[in-house]
ROVEX-705854 format. One record per atom (N, C-alpha, C): residue number from 1; residue in one letter; atom name; y, z, x. Coordinates in steps of 0.001 Angstrom, whole numbers, plus 500000, padded with zeros to 6 digits. Example, Ala and Ser with C-alpha at 12.3 -4.5 7.8 and 13.67 -1.06 7.14 Angstrom:
! residues 2
REC | i | aa | at | Y | Z | X
REC | 1 | A | N | 494310 | 507800 | 513190 .
REC | 1 | A | CA | 495500 | 507800 | 512300 .
REC | 1 | A | C | 496700 | 507800 | 513200 .
REC | 2 | S | N | 497750 | 507080 | 512850 .
REC | 2 | S | CA | 498940 | 507140 | 513670 .
REC | 2 | S | C | 500030 | 507870 | 512900 .
//
This chain:
! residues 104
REC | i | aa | at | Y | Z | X
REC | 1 | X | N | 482737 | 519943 | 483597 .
REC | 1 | X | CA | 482582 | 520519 | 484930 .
REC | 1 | X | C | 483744 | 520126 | 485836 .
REC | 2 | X | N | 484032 | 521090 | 486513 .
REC | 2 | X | CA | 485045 | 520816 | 487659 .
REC | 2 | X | C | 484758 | 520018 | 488986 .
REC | 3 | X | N | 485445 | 518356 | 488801 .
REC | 3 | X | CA | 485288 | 517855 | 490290 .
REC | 3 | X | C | 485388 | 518323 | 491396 .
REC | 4 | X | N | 485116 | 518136 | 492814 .
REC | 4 | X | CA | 485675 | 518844 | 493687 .
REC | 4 | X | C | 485835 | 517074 | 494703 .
REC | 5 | X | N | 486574 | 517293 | 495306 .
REC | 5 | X | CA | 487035 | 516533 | 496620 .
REC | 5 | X | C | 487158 | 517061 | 497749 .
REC | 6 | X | N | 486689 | 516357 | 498932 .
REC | 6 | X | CA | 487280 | 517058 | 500627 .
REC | 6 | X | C | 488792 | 516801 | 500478 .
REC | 7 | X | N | 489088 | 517433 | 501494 .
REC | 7 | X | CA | 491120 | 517330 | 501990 .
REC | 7 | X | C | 490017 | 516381 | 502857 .
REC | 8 | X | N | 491424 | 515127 | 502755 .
REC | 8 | X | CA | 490778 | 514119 | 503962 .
REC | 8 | X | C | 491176 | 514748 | 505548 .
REC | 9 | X | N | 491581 | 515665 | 505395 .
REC | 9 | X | CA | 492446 | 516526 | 506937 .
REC | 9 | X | C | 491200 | 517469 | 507473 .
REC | 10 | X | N | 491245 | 518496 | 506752 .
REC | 10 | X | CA | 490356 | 519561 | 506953 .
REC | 10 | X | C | 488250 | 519576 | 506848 .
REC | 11 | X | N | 488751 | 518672 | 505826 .
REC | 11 | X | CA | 487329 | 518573 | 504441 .
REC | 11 | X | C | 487049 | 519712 | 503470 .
REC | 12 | X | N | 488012 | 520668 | 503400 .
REC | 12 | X | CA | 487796 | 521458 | 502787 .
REC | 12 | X | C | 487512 | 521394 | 500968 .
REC | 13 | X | N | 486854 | 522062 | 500758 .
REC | 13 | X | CA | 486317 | 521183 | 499171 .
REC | 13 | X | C | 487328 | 521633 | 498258 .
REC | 14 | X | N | 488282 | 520481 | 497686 .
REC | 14 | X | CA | 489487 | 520898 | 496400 .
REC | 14 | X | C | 489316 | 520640 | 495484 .
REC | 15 | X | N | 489460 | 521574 | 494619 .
REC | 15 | X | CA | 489665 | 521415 | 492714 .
REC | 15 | X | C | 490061 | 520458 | 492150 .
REC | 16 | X | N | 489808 | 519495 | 491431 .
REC | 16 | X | CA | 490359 | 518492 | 490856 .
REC | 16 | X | C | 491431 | 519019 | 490105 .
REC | 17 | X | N | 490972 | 520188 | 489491 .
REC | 17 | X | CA | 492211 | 520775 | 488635 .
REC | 17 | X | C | 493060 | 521638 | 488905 .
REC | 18 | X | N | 492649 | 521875 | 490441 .
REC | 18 | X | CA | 493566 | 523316 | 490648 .
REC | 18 | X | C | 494609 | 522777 | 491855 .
REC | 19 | X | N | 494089 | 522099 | 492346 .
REC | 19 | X | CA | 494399 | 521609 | 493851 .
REC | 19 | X | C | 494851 | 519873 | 494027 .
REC | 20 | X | N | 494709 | 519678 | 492607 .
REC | 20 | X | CA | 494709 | 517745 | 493121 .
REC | 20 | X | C | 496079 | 517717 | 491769 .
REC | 21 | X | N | 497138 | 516720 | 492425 .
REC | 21 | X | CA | 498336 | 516361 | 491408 .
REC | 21 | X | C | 498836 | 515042 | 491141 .
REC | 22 | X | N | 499167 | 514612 | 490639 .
REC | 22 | X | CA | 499160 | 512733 | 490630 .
REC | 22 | X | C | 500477 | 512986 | 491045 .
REC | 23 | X | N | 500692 | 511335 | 491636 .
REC | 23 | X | CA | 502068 | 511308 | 492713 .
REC | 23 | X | C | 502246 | 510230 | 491884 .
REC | 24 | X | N | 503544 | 509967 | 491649 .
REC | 24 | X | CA | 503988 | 508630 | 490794 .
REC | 24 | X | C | 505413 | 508397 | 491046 .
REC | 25 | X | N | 506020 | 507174 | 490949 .
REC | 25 | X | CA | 507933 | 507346 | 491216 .
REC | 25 | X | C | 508247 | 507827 | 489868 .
REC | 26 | X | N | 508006 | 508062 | 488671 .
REC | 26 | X | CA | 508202 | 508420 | 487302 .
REC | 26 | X | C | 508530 | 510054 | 487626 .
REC | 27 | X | N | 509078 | 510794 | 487918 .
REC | 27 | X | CA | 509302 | 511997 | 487839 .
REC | 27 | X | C | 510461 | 513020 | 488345 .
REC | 28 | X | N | 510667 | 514590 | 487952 .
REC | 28 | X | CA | 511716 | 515165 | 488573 .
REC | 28 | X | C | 511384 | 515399 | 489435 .
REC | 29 | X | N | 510391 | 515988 | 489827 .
REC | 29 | X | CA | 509811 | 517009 | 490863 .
REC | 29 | X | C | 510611 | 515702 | 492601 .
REC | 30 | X | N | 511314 | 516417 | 492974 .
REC | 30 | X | CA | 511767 | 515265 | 494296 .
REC | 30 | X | C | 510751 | 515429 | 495125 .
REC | 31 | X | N | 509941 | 516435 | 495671 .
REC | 31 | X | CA | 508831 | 516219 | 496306 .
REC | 31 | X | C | 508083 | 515341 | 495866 .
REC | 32 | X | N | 507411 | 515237 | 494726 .
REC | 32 | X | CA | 506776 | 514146 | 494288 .
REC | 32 | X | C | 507435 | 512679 | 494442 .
REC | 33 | X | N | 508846 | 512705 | 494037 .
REC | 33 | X | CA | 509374 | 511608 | 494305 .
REC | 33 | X | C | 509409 | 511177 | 495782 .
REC | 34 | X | N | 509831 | 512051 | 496847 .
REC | 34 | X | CA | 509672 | 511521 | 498144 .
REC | 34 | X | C | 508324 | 511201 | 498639 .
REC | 35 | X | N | 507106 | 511771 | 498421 .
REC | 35 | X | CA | 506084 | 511340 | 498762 .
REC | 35 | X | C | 505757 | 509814 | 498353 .
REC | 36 | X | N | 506012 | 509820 | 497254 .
REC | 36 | X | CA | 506052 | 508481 | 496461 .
REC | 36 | X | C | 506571 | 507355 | 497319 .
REC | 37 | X | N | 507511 | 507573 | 497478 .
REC | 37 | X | CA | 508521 | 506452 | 498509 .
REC | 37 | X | C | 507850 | 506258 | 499605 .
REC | 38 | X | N | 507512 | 507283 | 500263 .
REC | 38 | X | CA | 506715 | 507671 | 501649 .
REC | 38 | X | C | 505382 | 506307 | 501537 .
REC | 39 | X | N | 504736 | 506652 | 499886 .
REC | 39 | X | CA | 503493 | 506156 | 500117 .
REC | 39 | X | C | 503964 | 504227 | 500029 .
REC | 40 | X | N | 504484 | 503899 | 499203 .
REC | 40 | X | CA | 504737 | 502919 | 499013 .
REC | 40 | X | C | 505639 | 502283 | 499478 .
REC | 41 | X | N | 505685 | 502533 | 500445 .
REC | 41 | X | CA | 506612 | 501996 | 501689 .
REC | 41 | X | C | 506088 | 501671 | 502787 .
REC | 42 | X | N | 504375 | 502489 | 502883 .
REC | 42 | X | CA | 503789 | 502290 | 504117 .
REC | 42 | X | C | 503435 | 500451 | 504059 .
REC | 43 | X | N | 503357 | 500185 | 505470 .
REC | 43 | X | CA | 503098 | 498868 | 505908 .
REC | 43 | X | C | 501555 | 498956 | 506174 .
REC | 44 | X | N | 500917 | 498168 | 505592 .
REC | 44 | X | CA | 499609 | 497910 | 505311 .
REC | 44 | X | C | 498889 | 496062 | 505219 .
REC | 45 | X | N | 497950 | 495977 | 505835 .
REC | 45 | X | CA | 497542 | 494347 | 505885 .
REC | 45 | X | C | 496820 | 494377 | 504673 .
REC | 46 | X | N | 496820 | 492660 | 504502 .
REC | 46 | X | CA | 495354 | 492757 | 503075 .
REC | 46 | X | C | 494157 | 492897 | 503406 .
REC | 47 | X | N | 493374 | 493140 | 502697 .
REC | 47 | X | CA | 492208 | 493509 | 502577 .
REC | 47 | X | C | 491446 | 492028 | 502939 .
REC | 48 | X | N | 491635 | 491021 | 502682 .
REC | 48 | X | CA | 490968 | 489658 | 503719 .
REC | 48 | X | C | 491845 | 489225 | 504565 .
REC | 49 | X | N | 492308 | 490337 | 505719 .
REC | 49 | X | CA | 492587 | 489683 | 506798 .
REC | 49 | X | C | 491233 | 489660 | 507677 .
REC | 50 | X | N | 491751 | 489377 | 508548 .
REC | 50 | X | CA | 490212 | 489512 | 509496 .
REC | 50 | X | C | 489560 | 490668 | 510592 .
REC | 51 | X | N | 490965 | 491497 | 510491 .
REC | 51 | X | CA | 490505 | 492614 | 511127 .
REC | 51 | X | C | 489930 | 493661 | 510016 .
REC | 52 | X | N | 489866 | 493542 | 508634 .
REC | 52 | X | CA | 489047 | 493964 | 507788 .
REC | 52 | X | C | 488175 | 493249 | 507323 .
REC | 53 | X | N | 487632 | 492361 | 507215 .
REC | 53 | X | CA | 486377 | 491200 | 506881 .
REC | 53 | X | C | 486256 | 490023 | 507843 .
REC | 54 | X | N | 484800 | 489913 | 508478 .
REC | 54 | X | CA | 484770 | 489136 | 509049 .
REC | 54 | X | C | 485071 | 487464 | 508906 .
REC | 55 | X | N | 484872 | 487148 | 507351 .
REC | 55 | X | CA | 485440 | 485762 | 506692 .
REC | 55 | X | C | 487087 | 485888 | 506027 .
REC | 56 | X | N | 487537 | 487106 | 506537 .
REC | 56 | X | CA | 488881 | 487262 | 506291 .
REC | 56 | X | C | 489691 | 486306 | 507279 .
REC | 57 | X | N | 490838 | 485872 | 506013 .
REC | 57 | X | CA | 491712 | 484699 | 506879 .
REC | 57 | X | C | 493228 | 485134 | 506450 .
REC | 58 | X | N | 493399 | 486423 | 505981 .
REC | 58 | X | CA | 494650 | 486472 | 505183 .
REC | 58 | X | C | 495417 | 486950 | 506437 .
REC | 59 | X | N | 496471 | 486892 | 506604 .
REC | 59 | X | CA | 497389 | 487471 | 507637 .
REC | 59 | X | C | 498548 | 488210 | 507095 .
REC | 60 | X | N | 498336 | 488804 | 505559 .
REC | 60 | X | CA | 499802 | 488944 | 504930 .
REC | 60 | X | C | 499900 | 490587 | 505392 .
REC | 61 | X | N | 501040 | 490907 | 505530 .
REC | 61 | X | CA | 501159 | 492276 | 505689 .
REC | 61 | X | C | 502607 | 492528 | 505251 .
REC | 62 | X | N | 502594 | 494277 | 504645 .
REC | 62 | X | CA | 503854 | 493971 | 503807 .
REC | 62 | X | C | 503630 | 495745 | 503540 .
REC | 63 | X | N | 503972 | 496189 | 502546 .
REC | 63 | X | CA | 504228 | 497328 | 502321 .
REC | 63 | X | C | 503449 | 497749 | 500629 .
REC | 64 | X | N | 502781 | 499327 | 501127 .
REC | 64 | X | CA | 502014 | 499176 | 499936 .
REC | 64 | X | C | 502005 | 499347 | 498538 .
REC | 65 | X | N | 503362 | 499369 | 498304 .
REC | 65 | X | CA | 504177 | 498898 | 496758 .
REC | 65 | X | C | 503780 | 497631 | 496345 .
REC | 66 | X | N | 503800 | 496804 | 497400 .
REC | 66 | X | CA | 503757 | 495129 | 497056 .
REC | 66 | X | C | 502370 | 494515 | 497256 .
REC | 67 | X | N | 501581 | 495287 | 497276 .
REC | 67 | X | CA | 500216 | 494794 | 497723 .
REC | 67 | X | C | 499238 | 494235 | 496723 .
REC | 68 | X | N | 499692 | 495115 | 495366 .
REC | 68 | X | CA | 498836 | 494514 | 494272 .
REC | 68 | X | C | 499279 | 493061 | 493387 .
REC | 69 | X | N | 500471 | 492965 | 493867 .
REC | 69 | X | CA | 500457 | 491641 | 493351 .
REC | 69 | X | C | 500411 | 490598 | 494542 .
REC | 70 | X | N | 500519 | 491190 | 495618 .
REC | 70 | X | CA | 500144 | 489791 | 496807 .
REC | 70 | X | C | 497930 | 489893 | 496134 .
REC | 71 | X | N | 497832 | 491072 | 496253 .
REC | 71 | X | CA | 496350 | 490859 | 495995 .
REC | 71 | X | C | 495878 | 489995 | 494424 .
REC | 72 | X | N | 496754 | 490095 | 493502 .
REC | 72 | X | CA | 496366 | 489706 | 492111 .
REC | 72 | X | C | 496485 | 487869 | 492540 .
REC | 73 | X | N | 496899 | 487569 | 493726 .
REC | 73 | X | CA | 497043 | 486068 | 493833 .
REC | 73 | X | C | 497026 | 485490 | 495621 .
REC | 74 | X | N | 495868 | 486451 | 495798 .
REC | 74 | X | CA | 496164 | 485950 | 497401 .
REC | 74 | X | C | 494192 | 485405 | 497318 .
REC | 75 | X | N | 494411 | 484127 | 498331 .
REC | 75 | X | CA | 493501 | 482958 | 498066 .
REC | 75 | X | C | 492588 | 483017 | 499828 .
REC | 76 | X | N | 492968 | 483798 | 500121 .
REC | 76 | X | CA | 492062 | 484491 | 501536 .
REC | 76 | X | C | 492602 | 482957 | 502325 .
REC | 77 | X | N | 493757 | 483296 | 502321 .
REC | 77 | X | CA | 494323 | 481833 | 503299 .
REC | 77 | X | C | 495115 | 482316 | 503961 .
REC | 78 | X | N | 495406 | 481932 | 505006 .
REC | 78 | X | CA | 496730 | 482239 | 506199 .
REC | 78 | X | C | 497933 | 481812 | 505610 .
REC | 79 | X | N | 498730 | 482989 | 505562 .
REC | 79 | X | CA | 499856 | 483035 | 504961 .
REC | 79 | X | C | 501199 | 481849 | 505641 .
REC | 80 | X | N | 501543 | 482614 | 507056 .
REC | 80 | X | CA | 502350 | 481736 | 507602 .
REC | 80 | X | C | 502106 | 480413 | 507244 .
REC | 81 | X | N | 503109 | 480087 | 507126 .
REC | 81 | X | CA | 502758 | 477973 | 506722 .
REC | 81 | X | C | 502459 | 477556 | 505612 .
REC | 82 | X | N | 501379 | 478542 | 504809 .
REC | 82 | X | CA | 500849 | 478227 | 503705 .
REC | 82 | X | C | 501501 | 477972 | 502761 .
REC | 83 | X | N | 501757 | 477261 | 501479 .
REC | 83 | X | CA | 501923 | 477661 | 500253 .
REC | 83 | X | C | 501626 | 478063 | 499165 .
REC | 84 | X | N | 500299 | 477897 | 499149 .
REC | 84 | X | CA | 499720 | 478239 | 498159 .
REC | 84 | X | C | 498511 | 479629 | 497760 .
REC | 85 | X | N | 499344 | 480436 | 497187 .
REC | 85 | X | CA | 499060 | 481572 | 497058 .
REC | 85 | X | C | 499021 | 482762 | 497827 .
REC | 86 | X | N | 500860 | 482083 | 498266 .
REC | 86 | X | CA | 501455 | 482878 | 499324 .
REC | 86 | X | C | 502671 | 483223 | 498646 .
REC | 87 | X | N | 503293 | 484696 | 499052 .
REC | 87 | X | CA | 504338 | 484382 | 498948 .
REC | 87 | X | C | 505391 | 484174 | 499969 .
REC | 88 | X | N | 506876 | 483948 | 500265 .
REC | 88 | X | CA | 507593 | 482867 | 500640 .
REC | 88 | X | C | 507794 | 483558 | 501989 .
REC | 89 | X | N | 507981 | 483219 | 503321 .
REC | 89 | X | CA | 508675 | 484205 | 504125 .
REC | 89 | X | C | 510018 | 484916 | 503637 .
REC | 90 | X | N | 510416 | 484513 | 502715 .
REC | 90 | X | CA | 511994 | 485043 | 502630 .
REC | 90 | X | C | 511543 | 486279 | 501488 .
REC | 91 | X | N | 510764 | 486779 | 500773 .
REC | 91 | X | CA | 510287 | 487689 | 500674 .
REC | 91 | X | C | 509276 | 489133 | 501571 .
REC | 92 | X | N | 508475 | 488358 | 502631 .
REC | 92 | X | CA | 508124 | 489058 | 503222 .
REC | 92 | X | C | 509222 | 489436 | 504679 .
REC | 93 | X | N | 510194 | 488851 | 504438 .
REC | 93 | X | CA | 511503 | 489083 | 505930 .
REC | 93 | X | C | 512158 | 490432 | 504109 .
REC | 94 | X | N | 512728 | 489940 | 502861 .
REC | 94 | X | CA | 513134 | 491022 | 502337 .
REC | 94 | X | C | 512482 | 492536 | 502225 .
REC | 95 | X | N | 510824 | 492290 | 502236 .
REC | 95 | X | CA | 510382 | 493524 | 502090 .
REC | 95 | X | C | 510128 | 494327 | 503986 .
REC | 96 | X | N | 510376 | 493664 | 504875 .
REC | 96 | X | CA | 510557 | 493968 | 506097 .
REC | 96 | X | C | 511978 | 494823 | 506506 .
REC | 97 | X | N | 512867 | 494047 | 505653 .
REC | 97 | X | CA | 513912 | 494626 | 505897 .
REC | 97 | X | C | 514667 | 495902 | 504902 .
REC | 98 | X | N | 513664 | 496039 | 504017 .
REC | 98 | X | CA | 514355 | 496946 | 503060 .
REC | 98 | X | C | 513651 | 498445 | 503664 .
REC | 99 | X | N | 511901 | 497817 | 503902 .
REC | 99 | X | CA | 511492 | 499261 | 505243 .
REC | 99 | X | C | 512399 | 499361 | 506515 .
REC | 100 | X | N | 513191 | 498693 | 506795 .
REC | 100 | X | CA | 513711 | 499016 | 507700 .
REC | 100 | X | C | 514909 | 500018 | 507602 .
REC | 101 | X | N | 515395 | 499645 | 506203 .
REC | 101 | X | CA | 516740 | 500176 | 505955 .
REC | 101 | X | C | 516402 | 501468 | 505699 .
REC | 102 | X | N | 515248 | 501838 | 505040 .
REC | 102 | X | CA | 514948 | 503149 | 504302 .
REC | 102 | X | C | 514671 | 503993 | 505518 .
REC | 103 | X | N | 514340 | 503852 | 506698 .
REC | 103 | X | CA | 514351 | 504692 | 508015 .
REC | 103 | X | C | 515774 | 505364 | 508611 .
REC | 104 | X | N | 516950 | 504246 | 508310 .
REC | 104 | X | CA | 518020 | 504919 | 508690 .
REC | 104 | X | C | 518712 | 506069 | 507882 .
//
C-alpha cells in the first residue's frame, strides 16, 4: 500500500512514492546536493538542552551535520567548561566558522 504524508507547509496529503525523494550529499542531481548543504548546515541545539527538556542541561549548539555524533556522546552536561563528553571549544568556534564562511 501506498504511504501518504502531510507537506509540513500546506498539509496536503503526499505520495510516498510519487511525491517524497531522499536528499543525501551522495549525488548528481545539484538540487539535491544544495538542499543537502542547506540542511546540514542548519544551526540547531541538542535535544537535552533545557529549552527542550525540562532536566535538560546540555548547552551545545552547532550545526545539523554534527549533531549525531555530539549526540552518540553527549552526557546531558553543560558544555562550556566541561570536559567530559564535550567536545572542545576549538571545534565548536571551527564548525561556527565554516557556517559562516558558507553564507558569503
Amino acid at each position: 500500500p501506498d504511504r501518504s504524508v502531510p507537506c509540513p507547509v500546506c498539509k496536503q496529503s503526499l505520495s510516498e512514492r510519487k511525491d517524497l525523494y531522499p536528499v543525501c550529499g551522495v549525488t548528481s542531481r545539484s538540487e539535491n546536493l544544495l538542499l543537502w548543504r542547506m540542511l546540514t548546515g542548519l544551526k540547531i541545539i541538542c535535544a537535552n538542552n533545557p529549552k527542550v527538556r525540562k532536566d535538560g542541561k546540555c548547552d551545545w549548539i552547532g550545526q545539523l551535520g554534527d549533531y549525531q555524533k555530539h549526540a552518540m556522546k553527549c552526557k546531558n552536561v553543560p558544555m562550556r567548561g566541561a570536559d567530559v563528553g564535550a567536545e572542545s571549544d576549538g571545534d565548536m568556534m571551527r564548525s561556527q566558522g565554516s557556517a559562516d564562511t558558507s553564507r558569503r
